[in-house]
KOLFI-248229 format. One record per residue (C-alpha): x, y, z; chain; residue number from 1. Coordinates in steps of 0.2 Angstrom, whole numbers. Layout:
N
SITE     c1     c2     c3  unit  pos
SITE      X      Y      Z     A  NUM
...
This chain:
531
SITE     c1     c2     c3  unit  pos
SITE    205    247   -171     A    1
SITE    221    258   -170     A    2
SITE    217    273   -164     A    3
SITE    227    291   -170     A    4
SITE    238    298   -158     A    5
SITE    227    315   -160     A    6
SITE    210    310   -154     A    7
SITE    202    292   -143     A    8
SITE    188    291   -154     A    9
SITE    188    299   -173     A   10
SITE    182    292   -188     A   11
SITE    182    273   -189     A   12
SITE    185    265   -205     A   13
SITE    182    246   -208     A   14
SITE    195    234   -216     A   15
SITE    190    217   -224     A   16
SITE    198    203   -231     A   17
SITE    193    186   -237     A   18
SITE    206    172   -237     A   19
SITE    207    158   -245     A   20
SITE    201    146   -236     A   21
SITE    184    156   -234     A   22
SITE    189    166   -219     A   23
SITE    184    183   -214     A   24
SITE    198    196   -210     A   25
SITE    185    210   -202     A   26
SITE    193    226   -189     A   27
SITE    190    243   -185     A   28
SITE    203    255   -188     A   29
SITE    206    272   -184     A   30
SITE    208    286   -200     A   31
SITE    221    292   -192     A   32
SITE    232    275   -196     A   33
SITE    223    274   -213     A   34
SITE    240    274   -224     A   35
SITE    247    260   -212     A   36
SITE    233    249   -216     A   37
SITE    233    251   -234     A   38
SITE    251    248   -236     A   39
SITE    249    229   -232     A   40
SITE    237    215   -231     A   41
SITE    234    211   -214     A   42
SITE    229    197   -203     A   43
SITE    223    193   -185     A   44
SITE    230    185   -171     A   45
SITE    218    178   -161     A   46
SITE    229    167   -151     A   47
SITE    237    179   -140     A   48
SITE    231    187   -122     A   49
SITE    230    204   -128     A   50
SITE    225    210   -150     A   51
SITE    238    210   -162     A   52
SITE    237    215   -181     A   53
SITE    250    204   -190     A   54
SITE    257    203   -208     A   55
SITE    273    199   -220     A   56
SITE    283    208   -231     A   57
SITE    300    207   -238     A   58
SITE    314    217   -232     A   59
SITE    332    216   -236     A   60
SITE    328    202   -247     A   61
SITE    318    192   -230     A   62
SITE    302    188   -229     A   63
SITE    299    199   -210     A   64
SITE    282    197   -199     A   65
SITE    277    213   -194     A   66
SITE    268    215   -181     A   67
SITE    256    231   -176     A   68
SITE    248    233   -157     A   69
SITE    235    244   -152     A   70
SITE    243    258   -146     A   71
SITE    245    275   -142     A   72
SITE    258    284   -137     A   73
SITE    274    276   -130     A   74
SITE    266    273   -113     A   75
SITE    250    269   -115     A   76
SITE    239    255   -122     A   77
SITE    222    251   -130     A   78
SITE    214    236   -125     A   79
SITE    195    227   -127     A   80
SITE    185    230   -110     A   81
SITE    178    212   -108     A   82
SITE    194    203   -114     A   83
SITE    186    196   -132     A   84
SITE    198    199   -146     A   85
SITE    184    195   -159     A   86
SITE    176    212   -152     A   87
SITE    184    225   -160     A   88
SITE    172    238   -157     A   89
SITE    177    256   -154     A   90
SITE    165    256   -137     A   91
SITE    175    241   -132     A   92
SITE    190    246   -131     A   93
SITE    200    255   -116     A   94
SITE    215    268   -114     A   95
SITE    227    256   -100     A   96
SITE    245    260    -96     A   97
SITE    257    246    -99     A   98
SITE    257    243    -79     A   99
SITE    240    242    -78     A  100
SITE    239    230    -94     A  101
SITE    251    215    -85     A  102
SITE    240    219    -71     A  103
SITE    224    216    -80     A  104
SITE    232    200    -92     A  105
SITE    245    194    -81     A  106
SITE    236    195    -63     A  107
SITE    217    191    -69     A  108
SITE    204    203    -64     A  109
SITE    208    199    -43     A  110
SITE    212    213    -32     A  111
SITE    221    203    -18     A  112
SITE    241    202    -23     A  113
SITE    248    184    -30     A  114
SITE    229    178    -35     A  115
SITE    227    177    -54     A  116
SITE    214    170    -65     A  117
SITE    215    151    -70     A  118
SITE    204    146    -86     A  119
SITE    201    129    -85     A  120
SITE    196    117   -101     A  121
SITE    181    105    -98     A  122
SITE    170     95   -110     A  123
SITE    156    109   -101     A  124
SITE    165    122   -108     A  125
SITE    176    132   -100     A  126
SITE    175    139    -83     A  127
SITE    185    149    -69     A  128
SITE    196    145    -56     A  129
SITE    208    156    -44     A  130
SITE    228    153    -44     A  131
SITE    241    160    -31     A  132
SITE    258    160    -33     A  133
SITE    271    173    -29     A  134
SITE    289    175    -31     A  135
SITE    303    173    -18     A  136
SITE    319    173    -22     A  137
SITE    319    176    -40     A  138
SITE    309    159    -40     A  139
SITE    290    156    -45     A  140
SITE    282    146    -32     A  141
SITE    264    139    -35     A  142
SITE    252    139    -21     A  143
SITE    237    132    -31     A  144
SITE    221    133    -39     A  145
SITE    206    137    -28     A  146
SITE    186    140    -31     A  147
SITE    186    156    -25     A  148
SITE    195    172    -24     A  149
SITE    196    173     -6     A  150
SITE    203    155     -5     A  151
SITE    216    159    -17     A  152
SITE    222    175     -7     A  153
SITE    220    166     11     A  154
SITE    233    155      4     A  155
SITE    244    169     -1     A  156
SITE    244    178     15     A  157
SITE    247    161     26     A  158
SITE    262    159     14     A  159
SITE    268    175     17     A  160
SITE    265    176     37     A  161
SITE    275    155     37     A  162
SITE    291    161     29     A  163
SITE    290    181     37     A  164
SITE    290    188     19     A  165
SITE    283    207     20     A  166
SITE    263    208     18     A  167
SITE    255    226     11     A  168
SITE    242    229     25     A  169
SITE    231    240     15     A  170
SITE    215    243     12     A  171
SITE    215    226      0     A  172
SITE    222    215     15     A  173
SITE    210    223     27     A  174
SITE    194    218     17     A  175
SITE    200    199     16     A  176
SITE    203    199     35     A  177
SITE    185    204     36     A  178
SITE    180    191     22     A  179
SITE    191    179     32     A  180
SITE    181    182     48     A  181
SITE    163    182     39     A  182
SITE    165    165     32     A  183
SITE    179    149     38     A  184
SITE    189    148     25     A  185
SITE    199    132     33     A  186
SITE    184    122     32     A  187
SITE    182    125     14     A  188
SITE    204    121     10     A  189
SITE    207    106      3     A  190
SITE    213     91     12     A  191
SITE    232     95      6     A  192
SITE    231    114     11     A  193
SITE    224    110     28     A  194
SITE    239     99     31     A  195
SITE    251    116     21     A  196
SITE    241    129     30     A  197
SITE    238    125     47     A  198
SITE    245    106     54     A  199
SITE    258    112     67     A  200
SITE    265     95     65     A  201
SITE    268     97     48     A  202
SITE    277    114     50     A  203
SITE    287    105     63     A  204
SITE    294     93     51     A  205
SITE    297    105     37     A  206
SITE    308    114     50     A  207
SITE    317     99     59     A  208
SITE    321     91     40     A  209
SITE    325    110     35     A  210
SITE    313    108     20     A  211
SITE    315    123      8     A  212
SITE    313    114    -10     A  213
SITE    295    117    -15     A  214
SITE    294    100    -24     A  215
SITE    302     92    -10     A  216
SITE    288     99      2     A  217
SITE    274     94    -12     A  218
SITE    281     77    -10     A  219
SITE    278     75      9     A  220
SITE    261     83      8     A  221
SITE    255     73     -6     A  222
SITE    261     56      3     A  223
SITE    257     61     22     A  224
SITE    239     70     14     A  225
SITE    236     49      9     A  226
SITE    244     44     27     A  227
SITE    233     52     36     A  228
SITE    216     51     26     A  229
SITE    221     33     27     A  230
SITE    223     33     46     A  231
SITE    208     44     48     A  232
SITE    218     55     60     A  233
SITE    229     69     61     A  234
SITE    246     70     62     A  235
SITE    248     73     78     A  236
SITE    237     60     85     A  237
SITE    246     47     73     A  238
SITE    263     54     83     A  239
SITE    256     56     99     A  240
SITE    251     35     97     A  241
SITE    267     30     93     A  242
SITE    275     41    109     A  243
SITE    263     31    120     A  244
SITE    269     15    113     A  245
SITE    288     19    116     A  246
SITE    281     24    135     A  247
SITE    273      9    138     A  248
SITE    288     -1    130     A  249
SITE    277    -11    117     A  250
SITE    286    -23    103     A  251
SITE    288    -14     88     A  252
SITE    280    -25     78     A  253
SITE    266    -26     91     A  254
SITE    263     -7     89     A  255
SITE    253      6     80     A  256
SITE    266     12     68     A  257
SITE    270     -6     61     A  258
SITE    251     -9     59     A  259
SITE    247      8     50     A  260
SITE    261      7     40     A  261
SITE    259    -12     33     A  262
SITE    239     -8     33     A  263
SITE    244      7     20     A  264
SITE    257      0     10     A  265
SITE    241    -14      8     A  266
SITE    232     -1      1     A  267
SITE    244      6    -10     A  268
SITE    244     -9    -19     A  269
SITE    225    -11    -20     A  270
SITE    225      6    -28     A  271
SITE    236      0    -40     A  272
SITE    253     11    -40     A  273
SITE    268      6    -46     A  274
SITE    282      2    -36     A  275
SITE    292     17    -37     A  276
SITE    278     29    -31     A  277
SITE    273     16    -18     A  278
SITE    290     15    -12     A  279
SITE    292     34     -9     A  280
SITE    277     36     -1     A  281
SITE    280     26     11     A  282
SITE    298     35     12     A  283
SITE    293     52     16     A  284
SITE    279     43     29     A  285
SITE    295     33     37     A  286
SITE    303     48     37     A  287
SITE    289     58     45     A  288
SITE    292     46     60     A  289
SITE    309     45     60     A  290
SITE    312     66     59     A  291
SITE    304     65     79     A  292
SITE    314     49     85     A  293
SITE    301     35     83     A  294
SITE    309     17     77     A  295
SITE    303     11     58     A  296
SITE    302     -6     54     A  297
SITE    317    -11     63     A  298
SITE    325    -25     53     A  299
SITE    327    -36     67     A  300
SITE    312    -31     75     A  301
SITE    304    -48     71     A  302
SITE    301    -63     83     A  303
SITE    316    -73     86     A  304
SITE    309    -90     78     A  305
SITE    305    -80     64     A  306
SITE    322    -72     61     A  307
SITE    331    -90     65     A  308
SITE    317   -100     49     A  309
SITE    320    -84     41     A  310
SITE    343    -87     41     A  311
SITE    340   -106     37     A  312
SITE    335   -101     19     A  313
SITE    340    -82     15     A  314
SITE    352    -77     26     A  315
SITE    373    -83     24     A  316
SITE    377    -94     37     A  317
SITE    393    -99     45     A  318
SITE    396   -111     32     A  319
SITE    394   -100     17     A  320
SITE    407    -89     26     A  321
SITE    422   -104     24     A  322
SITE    418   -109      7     A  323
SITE    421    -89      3     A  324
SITE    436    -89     11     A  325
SITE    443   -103      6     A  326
SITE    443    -98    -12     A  327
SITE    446    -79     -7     A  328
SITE    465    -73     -9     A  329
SITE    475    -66      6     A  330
SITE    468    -48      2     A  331
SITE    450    -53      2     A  332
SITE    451    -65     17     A  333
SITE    449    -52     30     A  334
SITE    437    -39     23     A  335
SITE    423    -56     24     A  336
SITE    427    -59     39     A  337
SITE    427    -42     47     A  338
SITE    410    -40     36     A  339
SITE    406    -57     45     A  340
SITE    411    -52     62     A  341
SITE    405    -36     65     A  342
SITE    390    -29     54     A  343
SITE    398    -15     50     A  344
SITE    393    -10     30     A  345
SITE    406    -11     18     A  346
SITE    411      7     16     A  347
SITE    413      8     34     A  348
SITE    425     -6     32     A  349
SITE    434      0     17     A  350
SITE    436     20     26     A  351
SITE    449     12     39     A  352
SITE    465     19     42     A  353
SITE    479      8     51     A  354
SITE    478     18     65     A  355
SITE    460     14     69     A  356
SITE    464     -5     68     A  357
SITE    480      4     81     A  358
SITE    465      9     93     A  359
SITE    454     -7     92     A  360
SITE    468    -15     99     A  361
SITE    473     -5    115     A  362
SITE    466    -17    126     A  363
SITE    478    -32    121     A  364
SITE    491    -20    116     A  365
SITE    501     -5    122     A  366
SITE    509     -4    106     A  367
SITE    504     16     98     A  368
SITE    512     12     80     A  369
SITE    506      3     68     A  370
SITE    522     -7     63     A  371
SITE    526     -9     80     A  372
SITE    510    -17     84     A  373
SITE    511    -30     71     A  374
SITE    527    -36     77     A  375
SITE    519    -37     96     A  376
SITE    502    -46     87     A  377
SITE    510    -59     76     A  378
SITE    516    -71     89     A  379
SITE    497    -69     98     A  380
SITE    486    -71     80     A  381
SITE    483    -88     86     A  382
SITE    476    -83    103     A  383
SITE    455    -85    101     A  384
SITE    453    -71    116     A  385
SITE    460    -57    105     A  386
SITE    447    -46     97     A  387
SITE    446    -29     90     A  388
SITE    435    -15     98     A  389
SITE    431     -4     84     A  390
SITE    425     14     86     A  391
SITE    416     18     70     A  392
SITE    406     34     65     A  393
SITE    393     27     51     A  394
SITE    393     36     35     A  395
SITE    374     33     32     A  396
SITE    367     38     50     A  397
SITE    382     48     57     A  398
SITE    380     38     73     A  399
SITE    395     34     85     A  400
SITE    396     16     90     A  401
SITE    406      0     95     A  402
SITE    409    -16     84     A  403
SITE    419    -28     85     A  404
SITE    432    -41     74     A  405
SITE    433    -57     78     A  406
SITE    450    -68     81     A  407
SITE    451    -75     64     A  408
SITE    446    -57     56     A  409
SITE    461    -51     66     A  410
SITE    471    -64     63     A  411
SITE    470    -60     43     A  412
SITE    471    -43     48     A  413
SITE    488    -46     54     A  414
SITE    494    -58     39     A  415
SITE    488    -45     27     A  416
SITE    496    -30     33     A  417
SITE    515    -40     35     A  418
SITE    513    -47     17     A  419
SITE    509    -28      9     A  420
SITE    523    -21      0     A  421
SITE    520     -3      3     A  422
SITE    528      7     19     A  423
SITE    515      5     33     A  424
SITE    509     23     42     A  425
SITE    497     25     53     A  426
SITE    489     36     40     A  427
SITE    490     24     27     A  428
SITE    473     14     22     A  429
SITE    469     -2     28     A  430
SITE    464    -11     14     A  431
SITE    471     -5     -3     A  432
SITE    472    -11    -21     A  433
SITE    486    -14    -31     A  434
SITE    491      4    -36     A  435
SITE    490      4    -16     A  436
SITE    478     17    -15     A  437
SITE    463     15     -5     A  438
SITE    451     -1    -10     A  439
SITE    435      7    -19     A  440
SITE    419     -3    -15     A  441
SITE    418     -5    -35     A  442
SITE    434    -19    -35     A  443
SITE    430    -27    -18     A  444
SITE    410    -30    -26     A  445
SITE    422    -39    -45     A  446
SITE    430    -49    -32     A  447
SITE    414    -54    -23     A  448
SITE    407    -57    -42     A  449
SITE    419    -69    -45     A  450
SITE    421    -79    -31     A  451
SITE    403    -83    -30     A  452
SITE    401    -88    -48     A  453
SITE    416   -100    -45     A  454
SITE    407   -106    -30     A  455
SITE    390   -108    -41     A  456
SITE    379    -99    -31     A  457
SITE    369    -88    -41     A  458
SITE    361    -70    -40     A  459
SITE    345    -62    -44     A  460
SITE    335    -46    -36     A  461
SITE    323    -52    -24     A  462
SITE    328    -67    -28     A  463
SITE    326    -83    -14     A  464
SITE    345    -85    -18     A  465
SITE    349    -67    -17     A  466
SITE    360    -70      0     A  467
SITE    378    -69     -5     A  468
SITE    379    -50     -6     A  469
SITE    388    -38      5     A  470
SITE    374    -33     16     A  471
SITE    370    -51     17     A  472
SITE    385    -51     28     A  473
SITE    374    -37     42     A  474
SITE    360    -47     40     A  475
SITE    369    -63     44     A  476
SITE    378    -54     59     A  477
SITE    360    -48     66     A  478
SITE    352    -64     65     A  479
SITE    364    -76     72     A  480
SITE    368    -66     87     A  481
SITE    350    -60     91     A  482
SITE    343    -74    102     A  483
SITE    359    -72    111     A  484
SITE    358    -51    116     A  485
SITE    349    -40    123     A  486
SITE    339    -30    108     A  487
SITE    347    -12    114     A  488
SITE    364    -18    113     A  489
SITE    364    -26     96     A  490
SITE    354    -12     88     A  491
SITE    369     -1     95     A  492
SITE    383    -12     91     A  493
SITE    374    -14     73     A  494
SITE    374      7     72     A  495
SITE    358      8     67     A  496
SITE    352     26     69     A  497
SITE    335     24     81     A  498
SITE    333      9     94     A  499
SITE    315     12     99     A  500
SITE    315     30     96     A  501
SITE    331     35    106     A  502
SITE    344     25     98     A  503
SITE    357     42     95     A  504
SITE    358     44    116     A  505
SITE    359     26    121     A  506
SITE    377     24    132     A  507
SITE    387     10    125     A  508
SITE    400      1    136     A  509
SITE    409     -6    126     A  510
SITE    419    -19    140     A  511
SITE    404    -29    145     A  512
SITE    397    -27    126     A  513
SITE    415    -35    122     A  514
SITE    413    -48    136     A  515
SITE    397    -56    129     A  516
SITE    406    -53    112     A  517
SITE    419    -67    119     A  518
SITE    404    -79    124     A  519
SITE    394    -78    108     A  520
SITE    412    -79     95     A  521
SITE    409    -97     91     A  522
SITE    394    -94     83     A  523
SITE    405    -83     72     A  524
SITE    419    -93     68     A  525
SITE    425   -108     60     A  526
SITE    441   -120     59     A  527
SITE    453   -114     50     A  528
SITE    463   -131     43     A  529
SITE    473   -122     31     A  530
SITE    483   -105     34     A  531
């Protein structure tokens, strides 16, 4: 099988060798390499792409493998024609350079660039598909395994052409641009490279999400791929739908995008995923909708009566709120009511500064500084009219809205701030912990912990008891005052990041928002018979 470095076909000589275990050692070597041969016994490996001659000796005391190639020469190569390391006949071998040789082992036998030979395993026996895949930045990125050759290289090309990377227009190209316009290639893609390849929708998203993670991308075309054939429409259709809704000013939950979505999630149960891929599914699919302004499963887009029997049972009421404060202490007291008060989350609450409390209170007060405010507040904490306009910028949606604290939160605001032992700033934090830095969420949730445990009420995930919980506090908020607003306004003052599709450029005024805040604050407070 080795051939001399003096001639490609001389005298071939035949070595055998019978194991052990019954097997037969059988090549063809050149005379040439005759004193290589007989210095060793020597095995085959049959496991590797292209023929090595291996065997073991010691050296320096170490047992060493030794491995021998087929070669000849320092650039080139000798390799079997058809690819069969059992054949080891001198008419089946080849004289290749080493380019040529990852060309032929590495890129299969395809002409087109990126396209290599995929042997698939089957019960059948083994049989051949096409992969593509190419390299961009350093980084492999699989495009897939197709029937044919031309399918593998149109999904090449498409890749290249999507993300502007440079394309050889040679002879090679030209002759799949004319296979191309023989045959339709898209009808025979694949649901999934349809929706790669060609949806403009889908490129659309990619671009407005600024999708560049390979995995990530698989993971919206693998859920929107089972969207769509769910739907039985394209993604531009499905969108196009929930558009018209929004024009015609239909109920949320009286659309298409509420019905397709609870239909599929319906389905993904039947089909029996687990909960963890069923839930980011249904992510990306949200997403989809939410990446071109269209509202998902509000969480007060219900019927009122059904939010109001909903609050009777699961959500904290008014109640709940004076038992937790009761046996809060005078640094808790005003993070549950604020929580309470406004529906703001609580790392909104806990990013406060003094001075934003300053700026809530310019429309009671004149006062710019911090200390100085407190000493003009304190003789009005009683007053049930004064309420804090907050500004907040939400750290989960980056939106911009209004909320507001009620009396009593502003009150214990107040109290707190004159019973702290650090030097007030207007920089310094609202809330802070003992080694007065700023409250962490981790010590506010203890305290939490404990409180309800004293109280007896209990906790469990998705539990019917599950209510006394920081978010609980939101939910609270948005159920009591929903029968009394109007739904853009509460959506706003709530920060959430849609309402109906164009929730980031809904105007808030925040004077007649605070007016009807003033009408509806009984139904957040209660009497205090202790301070």
């Amino acid at each position: 099988m080795i051939l001399c470095k003096y001639c490609d076909k001389c005298e071939k000589l035949v070595y055998k060798r019978v194991l052990k275990s019954g097997r037969e050692i059988r090549f063809i070597y050149c005379k040439g390499n005759r004193n290589i041969i007989n210095l060793y016994k020597w095995n085959i490996d049959t496991y590797r792409k292209r023929p090595e001659i291996y065997t073991s000796c010691r050296i320096d005391g170490y047992q060493r493998q030794i491995t021998y190639f087929f070669h000849r020469g320092k650039n080139e190569v000798i390799s079997p024609v058809d690819g069969n390391l059992l054949n080891f006949s001198l008419d089946n071998l080849e004289r290749l350079t080493k380019g040529q040789l990852m060309q032929k082992y590495t890129r299969g036998a395809s002409k087109f660039p990126g396209v290599n030979v995929k042997n698939i395993k089957t019960k059948d026996g083994d049989y051949v598909k096409w992969k593509a895949s190419l390299r961009k930045n350093g980084k492999l990125i699989y495009l897939g395994i197709f029937d044919d050759e031309y399918q593998a290289a149109h999904a090449y090309y498409q890749y290249c052409i999507k993300y502007e990377i440079p394309i050889r227009k040679d002879e090679i190209y030209n002759e799949y641009k004319e296979e191309f316009f023989k045959r339709d290639l898209n009808r025979k893609l694949s649901h999934r490279q349809k929706l790669r390849f060609e949806d403009e929708t889908f490129k659309e998203l990619m671009i407005r999400n600024k999708v560049e993670n390979k995995n990530t991308e698989n993971q919206y075309i693998y859920s929107l791929s089972k969207f769509t054939a769910f739907v039985g429409k394209p993604l531009k259709v499905i969108l196009q739908e929930a558009k018209d809704d929004y024009d015609n000013k239909v109920f949320p939950d009286d659309g298409t995008v509420y019905k397709y979505l609870t239909t599929f999630q319906m389905s993904l149960i039947e089909e029996g995923l687990s909960g963890t891929t069923r839930s980011a599914i249904l992510a990306k699919v949200k997403n989809f909708y939410k990446s071109f302004f269209i509202p998902v499963n509000p969480r007060i887009a219900r019927e009122k009566e059904h939010r109001l029997k909903k609050s009777l049972e699961d959500i904290i009421t008014i109640q709940d709120v004076e038992k937790l404060f009761y046996e809060a202490d005078i640094s808790f007291k005003p993070i549950l009511l604020c929580l309470f008060s406004s529906g703001l989350r609580i790392n909104d609450l806990l990013k406060l500064d003094c001075i934003d409390f300053v700026k809530s209170m310019k429309y009671f007060s004149d006062e710019t500084e911090i200390n100085k405010l407190l000493d003009d507040l304190y003789p009005k904490i009683y007053d049930d009219s004064l309420v804090a306009v907050v500004h907040n910028i939400a750290m989960k949606t980056k939106k911009s809205h209004y909320t507001f604290f009620n009396p009593q939160a502003v009150r214990w605001i107040v109290l707190y701030l004159l019973n702290r032992d650090d030097e007030l700033t207007n920089n310094s934090p609202l809330f802070i912990n003992k080694r007065n830095s700023r409250l962490r969420y981790v010590t506010v949730e203890r305290q939490l912990i404990q409180i309800r445990e004293k109280l007896g009420y209990t906790y469990a995930y998705n539990s019917r008891v599950n209510k006394i919980h920081f978010h609980g506090f939101r939910d609270a908020f948005a159920t009591i005052m929903a029968p009394h607003m109007d739904y853009f306004r509460l959506e706003n003052l709530m920060g959430h990041e849609h309402v109906l599709g164009h929730g980031n450029y809904v105007v808030q005024n925040p004077i007649e928002d605070l007016k009807l805040y003033q009408k509806l604050m009984h139904l957040l407070m209660f009497k205090e018979s202790v301070l």
